[in-house]
PAKE-200065 format. One record per residue: residue in three letters; x, y, z of N, C-alpha, C in turn. Coordinates in steps of 0.02 Angstrom, whole numbers, plus 50000, padded with zeros to 5 digits. Example, Ala and Ser with C-alpha at 12.3 -4.5 7.8 and 13.67 -1.06 7.14 Angstrom:
2
ALA506604971650390506154977550390506604983550390 SER506424988850354506844994750357506455000250394 
***
This chain:
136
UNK389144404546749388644406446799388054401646794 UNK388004397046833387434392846850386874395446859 UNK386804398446882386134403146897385884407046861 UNK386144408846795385934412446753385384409546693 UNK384984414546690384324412046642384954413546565 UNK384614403746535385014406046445384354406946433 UNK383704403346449382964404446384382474404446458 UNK381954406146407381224405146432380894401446367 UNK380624396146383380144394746324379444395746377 UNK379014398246308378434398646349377894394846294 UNK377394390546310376884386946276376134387746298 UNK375824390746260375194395046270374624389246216 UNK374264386046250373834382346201373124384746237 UNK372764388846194372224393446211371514387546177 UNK371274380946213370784379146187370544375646253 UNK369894377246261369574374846343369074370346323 UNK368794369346374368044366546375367424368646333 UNK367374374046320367044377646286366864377646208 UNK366744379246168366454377046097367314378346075 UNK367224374046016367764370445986367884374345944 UNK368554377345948368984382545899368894380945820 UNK368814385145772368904383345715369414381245689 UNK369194377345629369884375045605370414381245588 UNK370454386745556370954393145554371234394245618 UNK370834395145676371004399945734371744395945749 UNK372094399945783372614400645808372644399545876 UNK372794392545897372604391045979373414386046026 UNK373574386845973374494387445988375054390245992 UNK375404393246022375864398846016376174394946068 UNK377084396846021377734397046063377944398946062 UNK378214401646130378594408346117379384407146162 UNK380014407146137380684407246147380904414346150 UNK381294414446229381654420046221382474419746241 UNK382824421246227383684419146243383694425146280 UNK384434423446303384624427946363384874432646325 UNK385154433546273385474437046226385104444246196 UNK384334443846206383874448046192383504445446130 UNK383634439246098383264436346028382654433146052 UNK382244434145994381494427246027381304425545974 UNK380944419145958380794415945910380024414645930 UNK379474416545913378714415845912378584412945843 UNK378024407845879377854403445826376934403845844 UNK376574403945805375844401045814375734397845765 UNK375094392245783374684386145750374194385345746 UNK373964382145684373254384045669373274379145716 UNK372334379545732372124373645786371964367445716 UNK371534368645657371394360045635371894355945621 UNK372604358945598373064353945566373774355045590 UNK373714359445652374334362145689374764364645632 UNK374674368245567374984370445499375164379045563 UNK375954380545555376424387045564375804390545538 UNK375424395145569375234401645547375544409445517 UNK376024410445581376464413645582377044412645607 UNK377484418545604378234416645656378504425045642 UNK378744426045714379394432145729380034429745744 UNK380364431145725381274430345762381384438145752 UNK381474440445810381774447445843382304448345877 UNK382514455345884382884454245971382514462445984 UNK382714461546050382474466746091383214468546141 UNK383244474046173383894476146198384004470046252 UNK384784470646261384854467146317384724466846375 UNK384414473246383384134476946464383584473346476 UNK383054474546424382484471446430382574465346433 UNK382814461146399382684455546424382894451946475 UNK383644455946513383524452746565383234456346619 UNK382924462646628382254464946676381644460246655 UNK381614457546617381014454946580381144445746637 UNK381884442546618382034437446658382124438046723 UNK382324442346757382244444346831381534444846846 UNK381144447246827380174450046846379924441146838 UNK380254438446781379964432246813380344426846831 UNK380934427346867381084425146908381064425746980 UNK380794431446995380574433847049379884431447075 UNK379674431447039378844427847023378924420147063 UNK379154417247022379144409547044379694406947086 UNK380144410747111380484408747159380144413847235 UNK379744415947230379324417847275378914413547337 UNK379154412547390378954408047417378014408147425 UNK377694413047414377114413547414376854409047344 UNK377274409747283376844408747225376674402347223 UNK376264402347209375714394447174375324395147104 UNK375364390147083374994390047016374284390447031 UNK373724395046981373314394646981373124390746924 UNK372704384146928372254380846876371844379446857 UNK371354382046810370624381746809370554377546748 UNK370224373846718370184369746706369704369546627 UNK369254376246619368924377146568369154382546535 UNK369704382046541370184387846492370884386546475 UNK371034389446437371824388846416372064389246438 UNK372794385346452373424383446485373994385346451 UNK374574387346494375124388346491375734384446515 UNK376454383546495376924377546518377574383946507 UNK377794383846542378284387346556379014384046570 UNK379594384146545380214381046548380634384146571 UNK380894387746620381664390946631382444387946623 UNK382744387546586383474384646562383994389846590 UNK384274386146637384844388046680385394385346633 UNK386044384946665386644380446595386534373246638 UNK386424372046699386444364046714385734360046725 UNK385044366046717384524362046739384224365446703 UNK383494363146706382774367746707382214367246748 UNK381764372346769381414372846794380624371946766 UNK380164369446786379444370146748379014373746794 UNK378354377646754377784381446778377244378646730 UNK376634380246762376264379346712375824384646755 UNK375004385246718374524388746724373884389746678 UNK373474393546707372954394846662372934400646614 UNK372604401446571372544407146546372224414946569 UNK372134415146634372134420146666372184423846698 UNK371904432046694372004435946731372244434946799 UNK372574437946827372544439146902372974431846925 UNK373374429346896373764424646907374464424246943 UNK374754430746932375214432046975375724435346908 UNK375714435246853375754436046800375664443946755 UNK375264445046804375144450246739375474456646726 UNK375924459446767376284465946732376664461746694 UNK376944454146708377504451346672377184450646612 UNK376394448946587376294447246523376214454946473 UNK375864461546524375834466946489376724468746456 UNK377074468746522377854471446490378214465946435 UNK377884458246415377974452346367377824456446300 UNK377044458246311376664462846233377004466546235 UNK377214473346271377634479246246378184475946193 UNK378564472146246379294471546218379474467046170 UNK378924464146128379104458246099378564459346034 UNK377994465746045377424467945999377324461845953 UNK377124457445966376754453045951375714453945972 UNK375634453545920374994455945926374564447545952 UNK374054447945993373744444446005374124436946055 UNK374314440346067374864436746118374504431546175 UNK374694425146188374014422146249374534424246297 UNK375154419546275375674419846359375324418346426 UNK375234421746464374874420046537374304421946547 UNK373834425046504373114424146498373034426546427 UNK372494424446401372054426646332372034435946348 UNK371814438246289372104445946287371314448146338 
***
């Protein structure tokens, strides 16, 4: 099936224009999810990009693919457009089909087109402090 989502990688780098993250804070996060229901989350410190943390989970198979439909629905939407602002954190988004991929990107916020998809992301994946498609 060509058309079928195998991953989502999602890349959340939460550092803007604004005063300069400490060296500890955590202003990188990646987050992998397979079609299978597994995900692999990773965050990075911001001074030395040093692994902070990491999850490898799975979550049911339902969810994740209601989770891959909600955003595939999203961006094959002929209305959707990226919103990009420019003094905030960004997002890069990958969809992996079996013969291609697709790219998104965005900002880190609210009201993006995004957001039941990032609230039902935190439920199902309880990762605390999550950026994904906006800062919490």
């Amino acid at each position: 099936m060509a058309n079928t989502i195998d991953k989502i990688k999602l890349d959340s780098e939460n550092i803007c224009f604004g005063p300069e993250p400490e060296f500890n804070d955590e202003t990188i996060q990646i987050l992998t999810l397979y079609r299978d229901g597994h995900f692999v989350f990773r965050g990075y410190r911001y001074g030395d990009k040093t692994l902070l943390r990491k999850k490898v989970a799975k979550v049911s198979l339902k969810e994740m693919q209601q989770f891959f439909n909600e955003i595939e629905t999203i961006v094959l939407d002929p209305e959707y457009q990226t919103n990009f602002v420019t003094d905030v954190g960004t997002w890069r988004m990958s969809i992996h089909y079996q013969n291609y991929q697709k790219h998104f990107f965005g900002s880190l916020i609210p009201g993006c087109g995004f957001d039941q998809v990032y609230k039902k992301l935190r439920e199902i994946t309880k990762i605390s402090h999550l950026f994904a498609f906006r800062r919490m």
